[in-house]
Residue frames relative to the residue before (quaternion, step in Angstrom):
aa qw qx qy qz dx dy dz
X 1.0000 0.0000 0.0000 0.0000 0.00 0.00 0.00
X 0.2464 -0.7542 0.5931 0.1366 3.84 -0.89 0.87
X 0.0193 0.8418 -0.5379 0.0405 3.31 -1.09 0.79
X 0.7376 -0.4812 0.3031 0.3642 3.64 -0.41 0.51
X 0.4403 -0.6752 0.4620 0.3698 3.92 -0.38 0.49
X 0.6124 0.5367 -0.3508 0.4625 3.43 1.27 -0.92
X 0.5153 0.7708 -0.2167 0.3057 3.70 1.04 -0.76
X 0.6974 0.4310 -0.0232 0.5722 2.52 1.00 -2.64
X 0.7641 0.4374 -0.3898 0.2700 3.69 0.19 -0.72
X 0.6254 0.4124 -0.4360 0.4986 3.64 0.78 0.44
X 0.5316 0.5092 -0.4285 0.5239 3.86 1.09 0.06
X 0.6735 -0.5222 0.4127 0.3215 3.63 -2.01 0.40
X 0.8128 0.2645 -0.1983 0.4797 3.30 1.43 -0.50
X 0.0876 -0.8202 0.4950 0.2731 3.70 0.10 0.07
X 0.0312 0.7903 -0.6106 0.0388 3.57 -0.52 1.35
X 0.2713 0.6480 -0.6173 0.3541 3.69 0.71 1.09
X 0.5228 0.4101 -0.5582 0.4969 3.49 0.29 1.19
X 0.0077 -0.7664 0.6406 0.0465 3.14 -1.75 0.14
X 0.2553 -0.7244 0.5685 0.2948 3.72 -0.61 0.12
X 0.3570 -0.8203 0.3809 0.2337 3.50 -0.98 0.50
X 0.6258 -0.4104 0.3237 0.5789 3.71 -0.61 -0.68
X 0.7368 0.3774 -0.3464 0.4412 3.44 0.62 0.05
X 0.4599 -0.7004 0.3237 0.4395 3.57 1.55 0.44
X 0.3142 0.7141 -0.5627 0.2734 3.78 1.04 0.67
X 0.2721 -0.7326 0.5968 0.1820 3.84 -0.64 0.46
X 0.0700 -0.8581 0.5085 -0.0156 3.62 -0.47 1.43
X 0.0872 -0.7676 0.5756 0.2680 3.51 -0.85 -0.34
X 0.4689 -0.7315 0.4256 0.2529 3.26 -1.09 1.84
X 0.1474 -0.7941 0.5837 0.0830 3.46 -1.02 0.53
X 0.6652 -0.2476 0.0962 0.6978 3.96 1.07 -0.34
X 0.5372 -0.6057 0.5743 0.1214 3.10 -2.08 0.80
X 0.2131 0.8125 -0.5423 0.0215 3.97 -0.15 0.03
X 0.4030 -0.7414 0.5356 -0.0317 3.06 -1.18 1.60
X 0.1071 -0.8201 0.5479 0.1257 3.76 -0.01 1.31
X 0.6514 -0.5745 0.3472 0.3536 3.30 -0.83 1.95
X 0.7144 0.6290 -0.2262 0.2071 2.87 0.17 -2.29
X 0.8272 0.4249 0.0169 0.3673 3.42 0.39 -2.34
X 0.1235 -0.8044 0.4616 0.3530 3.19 1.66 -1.27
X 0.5815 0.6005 -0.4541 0.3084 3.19 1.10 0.94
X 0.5655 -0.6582 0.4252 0.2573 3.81 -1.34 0.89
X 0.0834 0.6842 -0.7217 -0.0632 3.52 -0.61 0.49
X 0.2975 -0.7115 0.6302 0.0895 3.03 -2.03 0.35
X 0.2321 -0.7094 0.6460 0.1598 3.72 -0.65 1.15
X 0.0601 0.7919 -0.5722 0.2046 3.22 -1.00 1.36
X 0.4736 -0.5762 0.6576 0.1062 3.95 -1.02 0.98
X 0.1503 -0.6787 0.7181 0.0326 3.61 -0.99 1.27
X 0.2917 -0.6749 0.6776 -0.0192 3.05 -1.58 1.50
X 0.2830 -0.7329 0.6156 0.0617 2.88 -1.71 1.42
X 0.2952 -0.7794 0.5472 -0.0770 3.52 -0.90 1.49
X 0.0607 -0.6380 0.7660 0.0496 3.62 -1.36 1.02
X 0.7863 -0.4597 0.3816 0.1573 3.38 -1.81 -0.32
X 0.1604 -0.9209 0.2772 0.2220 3.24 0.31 0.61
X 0.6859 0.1800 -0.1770 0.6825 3.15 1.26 -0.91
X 0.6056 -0.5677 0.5570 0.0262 3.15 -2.04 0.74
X 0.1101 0.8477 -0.5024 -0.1299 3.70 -0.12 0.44
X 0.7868 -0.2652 0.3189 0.4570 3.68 -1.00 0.08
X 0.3959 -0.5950 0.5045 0.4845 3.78 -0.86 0.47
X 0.8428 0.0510 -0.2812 0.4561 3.81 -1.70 0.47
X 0.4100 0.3653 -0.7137 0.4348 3.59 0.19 1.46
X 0.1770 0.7111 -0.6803 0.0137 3.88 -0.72 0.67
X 0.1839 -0.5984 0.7768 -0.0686 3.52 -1.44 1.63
X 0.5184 -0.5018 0.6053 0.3363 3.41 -1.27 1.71
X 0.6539 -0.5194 0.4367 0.3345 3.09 -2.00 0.29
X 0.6484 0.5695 -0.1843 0.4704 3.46 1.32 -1.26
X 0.6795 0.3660 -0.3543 0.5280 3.55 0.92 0.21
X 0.6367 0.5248 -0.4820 0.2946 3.83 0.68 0.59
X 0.4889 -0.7400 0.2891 0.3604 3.09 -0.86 0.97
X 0.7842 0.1465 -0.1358 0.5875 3.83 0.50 -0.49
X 0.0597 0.7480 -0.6604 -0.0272 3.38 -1.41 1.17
X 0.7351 -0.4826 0.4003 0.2579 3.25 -1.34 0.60
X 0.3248 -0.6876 0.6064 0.2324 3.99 -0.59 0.90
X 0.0322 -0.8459 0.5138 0.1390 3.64 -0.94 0.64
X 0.7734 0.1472 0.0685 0.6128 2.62 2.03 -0.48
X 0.0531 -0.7553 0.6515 0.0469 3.71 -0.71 0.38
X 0.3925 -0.7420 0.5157 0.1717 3.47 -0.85 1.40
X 0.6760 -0.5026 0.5116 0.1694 3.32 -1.25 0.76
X 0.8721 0.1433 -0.0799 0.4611 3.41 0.18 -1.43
X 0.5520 -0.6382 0.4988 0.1981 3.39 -1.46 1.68
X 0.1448 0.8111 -0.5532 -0.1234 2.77 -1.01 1.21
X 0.5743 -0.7095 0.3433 0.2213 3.88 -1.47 0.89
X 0.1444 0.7272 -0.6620 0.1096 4.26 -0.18 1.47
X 0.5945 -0.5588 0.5321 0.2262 2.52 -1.97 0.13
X 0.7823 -0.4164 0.2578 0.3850 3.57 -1.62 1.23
X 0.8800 0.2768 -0.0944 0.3742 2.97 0.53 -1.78
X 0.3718 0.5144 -0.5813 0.5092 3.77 1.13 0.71
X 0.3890 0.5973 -0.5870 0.3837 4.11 0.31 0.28
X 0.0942 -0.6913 0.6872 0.2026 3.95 -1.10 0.43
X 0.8379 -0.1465 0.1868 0.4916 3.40 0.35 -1.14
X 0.5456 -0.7276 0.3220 0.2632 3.71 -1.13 0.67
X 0.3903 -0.7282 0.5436 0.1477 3.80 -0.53 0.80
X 0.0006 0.7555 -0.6401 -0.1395 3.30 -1.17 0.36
X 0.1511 -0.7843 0.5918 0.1085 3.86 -0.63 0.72
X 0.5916 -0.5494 0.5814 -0.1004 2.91 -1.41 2.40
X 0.1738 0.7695 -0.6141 -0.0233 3.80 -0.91 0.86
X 0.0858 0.8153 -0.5717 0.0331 3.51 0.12 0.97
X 0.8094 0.0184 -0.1582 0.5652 4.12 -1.00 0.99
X 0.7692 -0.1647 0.2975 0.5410 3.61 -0.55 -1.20
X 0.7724 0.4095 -0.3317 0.3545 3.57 1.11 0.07
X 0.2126 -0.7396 0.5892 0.2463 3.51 -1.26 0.43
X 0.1655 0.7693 -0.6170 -0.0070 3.25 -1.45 0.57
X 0.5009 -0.6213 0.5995 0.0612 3.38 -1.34 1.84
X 0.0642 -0.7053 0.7054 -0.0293 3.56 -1.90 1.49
X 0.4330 -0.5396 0.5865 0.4212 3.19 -0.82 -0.32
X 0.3773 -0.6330 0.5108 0.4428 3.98 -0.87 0.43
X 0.4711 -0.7057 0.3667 0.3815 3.39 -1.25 1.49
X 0.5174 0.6034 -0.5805 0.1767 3.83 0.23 -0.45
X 0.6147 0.6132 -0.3396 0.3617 3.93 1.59 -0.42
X 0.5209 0.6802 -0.2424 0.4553 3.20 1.46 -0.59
X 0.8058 0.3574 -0.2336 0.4104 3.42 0.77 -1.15
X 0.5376 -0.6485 0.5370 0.0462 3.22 -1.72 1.17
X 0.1386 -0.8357 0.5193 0.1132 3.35 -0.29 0.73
């Protein structure tokens, strides 16, 4: 379920994030329902991401396939997709002065 950042930040988990079909990592900011089309768009801030964990030299894991990366940034300017460009929901982690964004594991696993 996706929910607003403003939402998420008074709840235990804050899943106002999401990751999209192009594997961009966004934070949701409002939902808006065009009357007309009856489609959902979503005004949303694109997050920059680094690596979080470190692996041994010649273990290499594409970036896009770790599970938690570090927030270095959160963009400024709102930007306007559609519902269904959304792949999967994020939840952003704030531990000391840092933030870092995961996918919830139950998406990860492989049956």
């Amino acid at each position: 379920m996706y929910v607003t950042s403003n939402l998420a930040r008074n709840k235990r988990f804050d899943n106002g994030c999401a990751i999209t079909a192009d594997s961009k990592i966004i934070v949701i900011k409002k939902f808006i329902l065009d009357q007309t089309s009856q489609k959902v768009f979503v005004f949303c801030n694109e997050v920059s991401t680094q690596v979080f964990l470190r692996f041994p030299q010649g273990i290499i894991i594409p970036p896009n396939d770790h599970c938690m990366k570090q927030i270095t940034y959160i963009g400024r300017r709102l930007g306007l997709i559609s519902v269904q460009s959304l792949k999967s929901v994020c939840t952003i982690t704030k531990q000391n002065d840092k933030m870092y964004v995961s996918e919830f594991p139950n998406v990860n696993n492989v049956f």
